[in-house]
N, C-alpha and C positions, 0 to 999 in steps of 0.2 A: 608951731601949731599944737593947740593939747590934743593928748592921746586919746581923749574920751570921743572928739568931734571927728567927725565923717562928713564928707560932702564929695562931689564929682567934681571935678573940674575937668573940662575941654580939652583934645588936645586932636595936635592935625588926624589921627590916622586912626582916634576911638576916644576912650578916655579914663582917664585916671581913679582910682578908688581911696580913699586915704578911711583902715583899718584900726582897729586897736592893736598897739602889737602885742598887750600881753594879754589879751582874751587867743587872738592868733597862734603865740606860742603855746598857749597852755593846751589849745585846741591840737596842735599839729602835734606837740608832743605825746599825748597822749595815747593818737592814733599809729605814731612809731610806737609806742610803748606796746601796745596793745597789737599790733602786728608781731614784733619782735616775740610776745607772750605765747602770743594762740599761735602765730603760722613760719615759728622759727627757730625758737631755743628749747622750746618745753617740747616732752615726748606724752604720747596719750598713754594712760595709765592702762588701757585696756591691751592694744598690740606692743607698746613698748617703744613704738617709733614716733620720730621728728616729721613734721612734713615732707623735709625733703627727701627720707630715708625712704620712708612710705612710695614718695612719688619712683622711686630709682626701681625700688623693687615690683611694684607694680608694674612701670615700662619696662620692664625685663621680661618678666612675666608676659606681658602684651606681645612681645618681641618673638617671644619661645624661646628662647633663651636658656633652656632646662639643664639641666645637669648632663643628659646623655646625650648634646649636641655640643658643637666645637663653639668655641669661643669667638667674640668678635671685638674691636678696635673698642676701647674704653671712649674715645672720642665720638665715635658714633651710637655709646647710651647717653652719653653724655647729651649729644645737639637733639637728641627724641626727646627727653626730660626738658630740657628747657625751652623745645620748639613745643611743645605737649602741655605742660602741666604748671612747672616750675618758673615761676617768674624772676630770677634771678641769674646770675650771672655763673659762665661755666667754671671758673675758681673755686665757687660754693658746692654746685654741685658733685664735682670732680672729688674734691678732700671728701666730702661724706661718704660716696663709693669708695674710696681706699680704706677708708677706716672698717667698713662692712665687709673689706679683704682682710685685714690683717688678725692674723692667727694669736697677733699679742695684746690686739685691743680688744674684741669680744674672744668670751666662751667659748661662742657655737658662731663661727664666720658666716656671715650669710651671701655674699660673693665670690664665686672660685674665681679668684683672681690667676692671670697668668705673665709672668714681667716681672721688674720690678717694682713690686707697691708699697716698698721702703720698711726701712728698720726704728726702731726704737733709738736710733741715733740720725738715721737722717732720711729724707723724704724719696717721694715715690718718683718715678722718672714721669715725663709729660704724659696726655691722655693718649698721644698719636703713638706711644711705644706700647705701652699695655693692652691687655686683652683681658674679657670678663666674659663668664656668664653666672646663673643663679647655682649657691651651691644648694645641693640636695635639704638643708634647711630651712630655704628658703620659700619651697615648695610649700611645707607645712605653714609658711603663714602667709601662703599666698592662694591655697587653694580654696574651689568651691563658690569664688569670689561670682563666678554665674550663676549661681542659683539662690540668690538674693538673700544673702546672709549677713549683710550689709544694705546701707546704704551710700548713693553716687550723690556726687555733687559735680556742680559745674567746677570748668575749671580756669584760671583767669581770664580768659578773651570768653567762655561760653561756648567754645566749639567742640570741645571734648567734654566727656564725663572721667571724674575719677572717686576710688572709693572715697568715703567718710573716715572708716578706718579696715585695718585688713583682719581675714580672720583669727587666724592666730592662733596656731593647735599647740602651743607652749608656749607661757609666761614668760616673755619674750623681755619685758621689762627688768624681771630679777633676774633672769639666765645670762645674758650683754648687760646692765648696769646703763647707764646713760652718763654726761656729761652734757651742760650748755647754761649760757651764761644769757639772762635777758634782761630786762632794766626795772632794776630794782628789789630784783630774785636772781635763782641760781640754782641748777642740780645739779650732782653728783652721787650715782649710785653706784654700791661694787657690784661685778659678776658676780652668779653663784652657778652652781652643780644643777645641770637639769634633771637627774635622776633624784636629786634629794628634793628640788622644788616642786616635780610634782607630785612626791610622797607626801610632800605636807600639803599641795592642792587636794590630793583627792581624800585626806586627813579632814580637811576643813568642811570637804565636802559631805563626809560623812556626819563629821562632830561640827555644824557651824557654831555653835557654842564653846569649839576650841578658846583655850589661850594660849598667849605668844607663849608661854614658856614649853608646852603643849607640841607646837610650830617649831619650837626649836630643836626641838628633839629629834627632828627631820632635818632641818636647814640648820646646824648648831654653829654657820658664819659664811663667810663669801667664801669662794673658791676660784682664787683668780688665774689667768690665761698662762700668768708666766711664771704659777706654783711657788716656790715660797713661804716661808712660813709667819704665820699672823700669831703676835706673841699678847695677850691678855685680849678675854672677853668683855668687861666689862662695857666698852663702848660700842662693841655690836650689841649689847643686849640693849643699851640704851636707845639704840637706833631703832630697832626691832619694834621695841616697843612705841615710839614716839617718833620716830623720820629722823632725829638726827643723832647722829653720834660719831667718836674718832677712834678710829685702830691702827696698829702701826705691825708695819710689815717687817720683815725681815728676810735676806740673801739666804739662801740655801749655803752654807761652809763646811767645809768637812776640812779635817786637820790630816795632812797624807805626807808621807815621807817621799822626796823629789830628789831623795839619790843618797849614796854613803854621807851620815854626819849633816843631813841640810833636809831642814822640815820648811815646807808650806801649805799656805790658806786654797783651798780650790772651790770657787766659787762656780756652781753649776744652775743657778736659779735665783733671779734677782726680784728686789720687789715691784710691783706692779706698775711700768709705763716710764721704769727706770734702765738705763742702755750701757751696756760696758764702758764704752768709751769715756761715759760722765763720771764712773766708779773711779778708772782710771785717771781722768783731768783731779779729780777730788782729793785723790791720793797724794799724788802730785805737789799739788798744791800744799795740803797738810803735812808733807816732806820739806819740802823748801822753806817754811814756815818754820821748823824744827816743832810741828805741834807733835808731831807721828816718830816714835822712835821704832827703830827695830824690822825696817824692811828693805829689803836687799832690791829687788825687783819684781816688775808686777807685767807678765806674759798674757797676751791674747790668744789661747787657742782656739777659739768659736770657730767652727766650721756648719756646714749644710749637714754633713752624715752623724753629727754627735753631737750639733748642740751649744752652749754655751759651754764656755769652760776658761775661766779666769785665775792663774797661776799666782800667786803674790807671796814672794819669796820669802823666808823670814829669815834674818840674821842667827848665827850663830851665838848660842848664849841669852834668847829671847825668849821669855814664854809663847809660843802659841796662841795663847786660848786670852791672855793681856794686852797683845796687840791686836787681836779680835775686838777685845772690848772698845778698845780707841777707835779702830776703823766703826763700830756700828756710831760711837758718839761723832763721829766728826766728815765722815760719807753720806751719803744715801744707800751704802749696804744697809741702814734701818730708815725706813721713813713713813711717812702719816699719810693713813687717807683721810679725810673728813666727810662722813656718809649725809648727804643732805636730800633726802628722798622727795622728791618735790616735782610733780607728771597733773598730768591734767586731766579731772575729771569732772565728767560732760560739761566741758566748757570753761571748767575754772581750773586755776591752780592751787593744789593743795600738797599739806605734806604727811606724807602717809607712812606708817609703819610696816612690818611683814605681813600681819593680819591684813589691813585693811586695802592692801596691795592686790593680796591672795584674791578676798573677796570681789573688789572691782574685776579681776579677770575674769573667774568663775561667771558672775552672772553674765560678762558678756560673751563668753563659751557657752553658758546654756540658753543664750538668745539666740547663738550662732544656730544650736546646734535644732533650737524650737524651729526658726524659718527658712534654713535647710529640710527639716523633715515636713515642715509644712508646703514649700515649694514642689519636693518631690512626692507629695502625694496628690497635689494636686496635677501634677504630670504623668504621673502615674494612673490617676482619671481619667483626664483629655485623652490617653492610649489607653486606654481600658473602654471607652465609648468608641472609640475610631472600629476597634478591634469586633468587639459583638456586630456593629453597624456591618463590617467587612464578612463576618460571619453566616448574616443573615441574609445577604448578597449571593455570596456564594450558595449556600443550601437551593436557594430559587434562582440560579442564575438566569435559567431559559427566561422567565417572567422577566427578570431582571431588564435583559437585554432585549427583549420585544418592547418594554416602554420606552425606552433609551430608541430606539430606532423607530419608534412610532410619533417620539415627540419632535415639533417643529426646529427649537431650538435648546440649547446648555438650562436657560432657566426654566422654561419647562418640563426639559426632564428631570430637572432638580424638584422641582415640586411634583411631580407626579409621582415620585419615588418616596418623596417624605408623603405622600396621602395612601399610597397603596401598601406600603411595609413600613409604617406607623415610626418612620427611620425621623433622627435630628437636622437640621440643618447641614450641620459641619459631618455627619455619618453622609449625607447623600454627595455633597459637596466629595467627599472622601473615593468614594467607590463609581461618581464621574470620572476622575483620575486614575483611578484603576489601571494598571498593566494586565495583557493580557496572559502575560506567566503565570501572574498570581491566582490564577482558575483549576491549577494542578489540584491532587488529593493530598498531593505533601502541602502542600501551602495551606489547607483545611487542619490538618496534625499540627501543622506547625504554630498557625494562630490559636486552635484550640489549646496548646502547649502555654502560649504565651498569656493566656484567658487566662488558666489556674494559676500562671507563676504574677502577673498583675494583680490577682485579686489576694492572692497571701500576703504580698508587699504589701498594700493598700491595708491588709490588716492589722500589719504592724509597723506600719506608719502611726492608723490611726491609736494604737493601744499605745506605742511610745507619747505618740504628745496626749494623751488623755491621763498620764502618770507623771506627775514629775520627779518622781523616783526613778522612775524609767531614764528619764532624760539627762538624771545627776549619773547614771551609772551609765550612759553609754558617753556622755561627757569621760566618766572618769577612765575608760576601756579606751579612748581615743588622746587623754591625756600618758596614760603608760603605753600605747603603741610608739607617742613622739619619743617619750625616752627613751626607748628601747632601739630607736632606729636611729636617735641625734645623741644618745648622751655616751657621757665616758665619764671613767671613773676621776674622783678628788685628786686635783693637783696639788691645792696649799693645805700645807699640814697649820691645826691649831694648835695652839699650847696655853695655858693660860698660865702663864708665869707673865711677868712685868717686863717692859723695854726696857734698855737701859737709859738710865739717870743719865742728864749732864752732871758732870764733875766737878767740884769746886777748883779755884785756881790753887786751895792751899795744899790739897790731896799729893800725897809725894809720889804715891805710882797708884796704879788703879786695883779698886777691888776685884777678888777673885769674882765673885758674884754677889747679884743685891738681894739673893734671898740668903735669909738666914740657914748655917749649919744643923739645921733640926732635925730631930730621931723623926723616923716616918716609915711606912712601909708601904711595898709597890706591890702590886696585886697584878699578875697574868690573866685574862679570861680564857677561859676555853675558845674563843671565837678569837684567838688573836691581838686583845685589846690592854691595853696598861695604862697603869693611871697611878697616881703616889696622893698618900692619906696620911696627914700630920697625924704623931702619937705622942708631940710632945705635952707637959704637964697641963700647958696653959688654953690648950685647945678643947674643941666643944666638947661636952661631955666627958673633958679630964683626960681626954685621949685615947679613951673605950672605944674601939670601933663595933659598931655593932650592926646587925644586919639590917640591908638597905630591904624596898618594896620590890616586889617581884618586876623587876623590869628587864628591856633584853639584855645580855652577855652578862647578868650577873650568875655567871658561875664560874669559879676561880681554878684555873689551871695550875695556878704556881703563886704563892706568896712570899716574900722575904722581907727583914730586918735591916734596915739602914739609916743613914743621914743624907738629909738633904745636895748635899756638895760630896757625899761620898762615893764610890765605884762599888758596881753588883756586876756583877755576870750572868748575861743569856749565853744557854746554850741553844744551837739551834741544828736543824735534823742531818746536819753534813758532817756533824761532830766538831766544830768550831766552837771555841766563848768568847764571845765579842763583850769588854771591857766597856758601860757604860756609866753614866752620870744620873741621876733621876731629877736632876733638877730643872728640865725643861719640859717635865711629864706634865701632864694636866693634874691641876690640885684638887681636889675631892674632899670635904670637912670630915672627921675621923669616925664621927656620931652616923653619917648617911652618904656609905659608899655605893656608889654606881657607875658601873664598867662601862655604860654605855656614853658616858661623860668622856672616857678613855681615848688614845690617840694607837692606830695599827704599829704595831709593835715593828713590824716589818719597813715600814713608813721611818718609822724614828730612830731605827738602829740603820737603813739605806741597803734590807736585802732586796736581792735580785733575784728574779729567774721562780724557780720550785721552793727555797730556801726558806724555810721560814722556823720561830723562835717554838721550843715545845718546854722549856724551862726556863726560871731563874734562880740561881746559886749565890751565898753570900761569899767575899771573897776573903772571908775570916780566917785566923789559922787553923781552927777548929771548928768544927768536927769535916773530914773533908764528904765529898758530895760522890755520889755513884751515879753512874750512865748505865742505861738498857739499851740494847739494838735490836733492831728488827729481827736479827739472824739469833738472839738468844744470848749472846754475847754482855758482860756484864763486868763494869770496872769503877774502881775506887780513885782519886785523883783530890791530891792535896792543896788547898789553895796556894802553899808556898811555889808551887811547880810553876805559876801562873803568874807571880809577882811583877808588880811591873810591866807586862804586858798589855797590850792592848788586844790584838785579835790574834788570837792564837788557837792551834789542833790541840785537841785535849783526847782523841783518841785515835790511831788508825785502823779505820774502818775498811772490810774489807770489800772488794766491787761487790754492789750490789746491794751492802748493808746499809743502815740509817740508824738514827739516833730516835727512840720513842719514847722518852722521857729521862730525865734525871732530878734529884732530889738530893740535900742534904742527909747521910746518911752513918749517925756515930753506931761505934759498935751495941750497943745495946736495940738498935732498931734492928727490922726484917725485911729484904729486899723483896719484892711481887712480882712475877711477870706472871702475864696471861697471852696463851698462845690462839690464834684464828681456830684452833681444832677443840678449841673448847678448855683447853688445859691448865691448869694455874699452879705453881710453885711458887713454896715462901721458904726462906730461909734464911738463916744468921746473917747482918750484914756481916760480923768479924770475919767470918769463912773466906772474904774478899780482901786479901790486902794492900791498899794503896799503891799503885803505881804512877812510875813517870806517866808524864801527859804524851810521850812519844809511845807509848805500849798501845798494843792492841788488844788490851782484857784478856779474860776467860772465858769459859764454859759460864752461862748461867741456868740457862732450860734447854734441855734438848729437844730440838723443833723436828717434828717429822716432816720430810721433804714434800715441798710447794705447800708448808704453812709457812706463817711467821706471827712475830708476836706481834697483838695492838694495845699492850696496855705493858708499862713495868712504872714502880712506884717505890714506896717507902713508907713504910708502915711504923711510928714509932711505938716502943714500947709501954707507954699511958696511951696512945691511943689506942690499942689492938682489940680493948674491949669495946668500945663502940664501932669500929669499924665496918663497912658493908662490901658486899663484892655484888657491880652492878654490871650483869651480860645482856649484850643484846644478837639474837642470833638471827640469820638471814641467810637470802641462796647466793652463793658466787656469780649466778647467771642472771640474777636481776639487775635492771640500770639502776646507777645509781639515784637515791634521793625517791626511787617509785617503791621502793615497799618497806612499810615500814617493821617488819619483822615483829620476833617475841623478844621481850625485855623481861628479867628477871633479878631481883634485889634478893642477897641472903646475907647471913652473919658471916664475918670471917673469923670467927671462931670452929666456925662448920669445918675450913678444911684445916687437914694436919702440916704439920712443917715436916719439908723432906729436904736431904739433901739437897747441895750444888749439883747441879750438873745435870739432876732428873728430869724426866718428864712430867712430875706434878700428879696430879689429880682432876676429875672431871670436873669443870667448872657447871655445865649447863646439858641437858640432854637435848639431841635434837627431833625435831618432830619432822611427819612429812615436808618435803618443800625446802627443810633447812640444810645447809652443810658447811656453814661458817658462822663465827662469829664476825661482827659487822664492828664492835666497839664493846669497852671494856675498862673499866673501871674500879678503884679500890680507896675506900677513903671513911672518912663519917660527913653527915648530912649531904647525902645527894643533891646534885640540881641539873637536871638534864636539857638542855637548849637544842630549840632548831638552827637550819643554816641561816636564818636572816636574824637569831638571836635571841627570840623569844624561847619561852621559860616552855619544855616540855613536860607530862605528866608521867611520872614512872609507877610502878606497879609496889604494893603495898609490900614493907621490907617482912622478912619470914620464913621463906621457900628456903627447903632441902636444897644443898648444895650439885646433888645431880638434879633437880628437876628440870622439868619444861619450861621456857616462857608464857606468858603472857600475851595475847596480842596488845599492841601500839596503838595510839590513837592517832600519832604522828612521826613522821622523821626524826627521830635525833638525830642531831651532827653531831656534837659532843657531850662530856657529861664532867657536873666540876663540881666542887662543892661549895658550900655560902661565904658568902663575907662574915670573919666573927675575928 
């Protein structure tokens, strides 16, 4: 029969239809396609969820299910979501609640899961073992949902309503990322840091005329669940810019010594959605292959109280850091995301970049947040008319209650009431109802009470939605409460150095590394932040580095002289020097350096605890470098004493003292310290002579009891004539970061050089209110920063070495000088 014809033929019990079958297919597939599209694989760009993700946290929600109630049988969200809303089968919706458990596949978990709800190697136990309810996240995008800030829809059968979409008090979409596959498309987005995405939300909100590079500065890449580190930008910024792009991740490794004469790899952080066991199958296999030379064994100690921690032995006689390289080329310790940002907006699928991401949320936070306030002012009416009507009741009760007993029945005394006290409908309706408690003269106070607290709401109800300024700023006050309540600090450190290459098969052993040996120098900021800036011949500007635009952390704590693959020394405030590499710093062009590009120094060297970097020293054989302490104390230390080390005491410190700076420091230079009591001494670095790195220095300023020092430095002999001494003084008994004291800039030429061992000279007088210095400074071209980094204003360089300060305009944290 041709496909085009259709006729009916007969048949015992009805009868037959003969279709086209490829108008039929094309028809049927389409409407899969298109299911598949809108109500299964794509997430709505505005809350960040799938339907079904939507439908679970909603019935949660419905259920009570809150955070500060006990948990109940996953099997039993389960049969509500698919008796409710979800037309689908419970296998589908079951894996979606695990995934919205699990602490390695979103950010921010939005189920407190209890049970087993599986690992990154293997799956969850049944729904009948587990237990759920909503974590504390989850609230934030689930609230408010009745007071029509949304809209409902039916839901498959038409007997329930469920939202359209949910509120969503954080970019819910960039914070979890997504994953799903529908026909004929596909996403794939990474987490990011909720504290950094809604700095760039309420950024955009301010400047919507931002650009992504703008955004970036905020969001500068993902930040994924299971930390790690993300080696080259390039393809985030593609993505940022345009929806798609690839980055590739990398295993946290640190090279540890695992007993006399035997080094190994200790993998503590893997990359994103990748599982020990597969590191270890990979290895395995690249072993038995003879691809992998050089490894002894490879130990699981992952436990619940510490975490990951993957042991992998290395043979005796093997470089370390060579069979590193092998394992990134031939494991998934390195491996790729492909960011394919692609959600559905109003109805369609599109593929969006950070911008246009940003923006889709925003406007539907300010819609949220427009019929929320307009809901509640309008409820805020309805009780505000009940309330006067109640009022006016009361004042005339006697009348009141004589018409009420004089009328035949409810509707006549309902109209009788609205004709003789000029009352509404629903006011007389209101005060039929009436209790007779409510006749007291507390109840008169009380509703009077409630008259003036209704009619100020009502006011600024109405003056927020009459501003849409108004409306972007209490948006933006409601976007930093979510961070502040959901978010936590950067897990995956960036770097933007290059993955590693595959290898060619002719390669006789592997290279040390694939960036070039090049002269460069690493720059410390005052805020913690490092970064390395090529100065070889052939780089921009010849290799001039010169001073970047005033943005945050440019101000330079420590700078030094190096090569790329060469070893520099942080010291840091315990009197340690941790022996590192600069070749995995963020690269910065030599012409326009900026710190804020830079990776926490703390972060990249793996300190813990209080401990953190206050110098870096070259590990030359000359000139060697001097250490200040808090207690006054002041020592010279050779870099041969150091050779070959990696983390080594370079002083000991005695209880209670700390390391406040060190600097390279040849005899011709002048060691600085500046004491809390105002005090400052310079003198001869030679007066110091080099000791072992096991000594505990000497005398350098003698500190009067319960001071100590905040500033020791290094002052070379070319620089001495431009140098400045910058004091900031304040009261001991202030909290910190609330006052921002007097600041004062002078020459340091003003004070004389005295001996070792003295007490100095006055750096700063104090005025009422003051009796300490706060911070302390000595160097040429000042740059003084707040705590989140930005660039503070210091006071005009000049002032008499005992003067007064200045009042501040603001906080300094620190103070450093420029990039040159």
């Amino acid at each position: 029969m041709p496909a085009s014809r259709s006729e009916s033929i007969p048949a015992e019990h009805g009868r037959i239809e003969d279709v086209d079958v490829t108008s039929e297919m094309q028809g049927s597939f389409l409407e899969y396609a298109y299911s598949v599209i809108y109500s299964r694989a794509l997430p709505d760009a505005r809350d960040g969820l799938k339907p079904v993700q939507r439908r679970i946290l909603y019935q949660m929600a419905d259920m009570g299910l809150r955070p500060d109630r006990g948990h109940v049988k996953s099997a039993r969200v389960v049969g509500e979501v698919m008796g409710k809303l979800h037309p689908h089968g419970d296998a589908a919706i079951y894996d979606a609640l695990v995934r919205l458990a699990q602490p390695f596949s979103l950010r921010v978990p939005l189920v407190d899961g209890h049970g087993n709800f599986g690992s990154l190697d293997d799956g969850p136990a049944a729904p009948r073992y587990t237990e759920a309810r909503l974590a504390p996240a989850a609230l934030a995008l689930t609230e408010n949902l009745d007071e029509d800030v949304v809209d409902f829809i039916p839901n498959y059968d038409g007997q329930f309503q469920q939202p359209e979409v949910l509120a969503a008090a954080f970019p819910n979409l960039l914070v979890n990322g997504a994953a799903g596959i529908a026909v004929g498309m596909a996403t794939n987005m990474a987490p990011h840091n909720l504290i950094e995405v809604v700095a760039a939300a309420n950024h955009l909100l301010e400047h919507p005329e931002a650009t992504v590079e703008e955004l970036m500065e905020f969001v500068p890449g993902p930040d994924l669940p299971s930390g790690g580190v993300i080696v080259g930008l390039d393809g985030i910024k593609d993505a940022y810019a345009n929806g798609r792009g690839t980055f590739r991740t990398r295993a946290k490794v640190s090279i540890e010594s695992l007993g006399p004469r035997r080094t190994g790899l200790v993998v503590t952080e893997l990359p994103y959605l990748v599982g020990p066991e597969r590191i270890i199958e990979k290895i395995k296999d690249a072993v038995n292959a003879k691809k992998l030379q050089g490894i002894s064994d490879v130990t699981d100690l992952s436990d619940r109280h510490h975490g990951l921690r993957l042991v992998i032995g290395i043979k005796t006689g093997f470089d370390p850091q060579a069979v590193l390289e092998h394992l990134y080329r031939l494991t998934p310790l390195e491996d790729s995301f492909g960011i394919n940002n692609v959600a559905l907006v109003g109805g369609q699928p599109q593929t969006l970049g950070l911008k246009q991401m940003l923006r889709v949320y925003l406007d539907h936070r300010i819609q949220v947040v427009t019929r929320r306030s307009r809901f509640r002012l309008a409820r805020r009416r309805e009780r505000l008319h009940l309330v006067e009507g109640l009022l006016i009741a009361i004042l005339d009760i006697d009348e009141v209650i004589q018409v009420i007993r004089t009328s035949d029945d409810g509707e006549q005394a309902r109209t009788r009431l609205m004709s003789v006290f000029d009352l509404s409908e629903l006011q007389a309706e209101y005060i039929l109802e009436l209790r007779l408690r409510r006749l007291t003269k507390f109840s008169r106070i009380e509703l009077e009470r409630e008259q003036d607290e209704l009619r100020k709401e009502i006011a600024r109800l109405e003056e927020l939605l009459a501003s849409d300024a108004l409306v972007r700023a209490q948006v933006a006050r409601e976007l930093d409460a979510a961070a502040e309540a959901h978010g936590t600090p950067r897990r995956t450190l960036l770097l933007n150095g290059g993955p590693v290459q595959p290898r060619s098969r002719a390669a006789a052993a592997p290279a040390q590394l694939q960036i070039a040996d090049s002269p460069c120098r690493v720059f410390l900021s005052a805020s913690g932040r490092m970064v390395r800036a090529e100065t070889a011949a052939d780089a921009p500007n010849g290799g001039v580095v010169t001073p970047s635009r005033r943005s945050k952390h440019d101000a330079i704590r420590s700078a030094v002289e190096g090569t790329t693959r060469g070893d520099l020394g942080a010291v840091t405030n315990t009197g340690r020097l941790i022996r590192f590499s600069p070749v995995d710093l963020p690269s910065v062009p030599g012409n326009s350096v900026q710190l804020a590009a830079g990776t926490r120094a703390d972060q990249y060297l793996g300190l813990t605890g209080a401990e953190h970097v206050v110098a870096l020293v070259p590990l030359t054989a000359e000139p060697p470098f001097a250490i200040g302490t808090a207690q006054g104390v002041v020592k010279r230390v050779a870099a041969s004493e150091i050779a070959n080390k990696h983390d080594v005491e370079v002083i000991a410190l005695k209880e209670g003292d700390s390391v406040v700076g060190a600097a390279s420091a040849p005899d011709g230079a002048e060691l600085v310290f500046v004491a809390s009591d105002a005090q400052l001494l310079r003198f001869d670095a030679a007066s110091v002579r080099p000791q072992g790195r096991a000594a505990g220095g000497m005398a350098g300023i003698r500190v009067t009891p319960g001071e100590r020092v905040v500033f020791f430095g290094v002052v070379g002999a070319e620089a001495s004539a431009d140098a400045v001494v910058v004091t900031i003084a304040g009261s001991s008994q202030a909290i910190a970061g609330a006052d921002a004291g007097a600041g004062k800039v002078s020459s340091f030429d003003e004070f004389p050089p005295k001996g070792r061992a003295t007490g100095g000279v006055r750096a700063q007088r104090f005025l009422k209110g003051e009796d300490t210095l706060t911070l302390a400074w000595v160097g040429d071209e000042p740059r003084a920063i707040g705590a989140d980094g930005s660039v503070r204003t210091l006071p005009a360089p000049g002032a008499k070495r005992d003067a007064s300060g200045q009042p501040l305009d603001g906080v300094v944290a620190a103070v450093g000088t420029v990039v040159r």
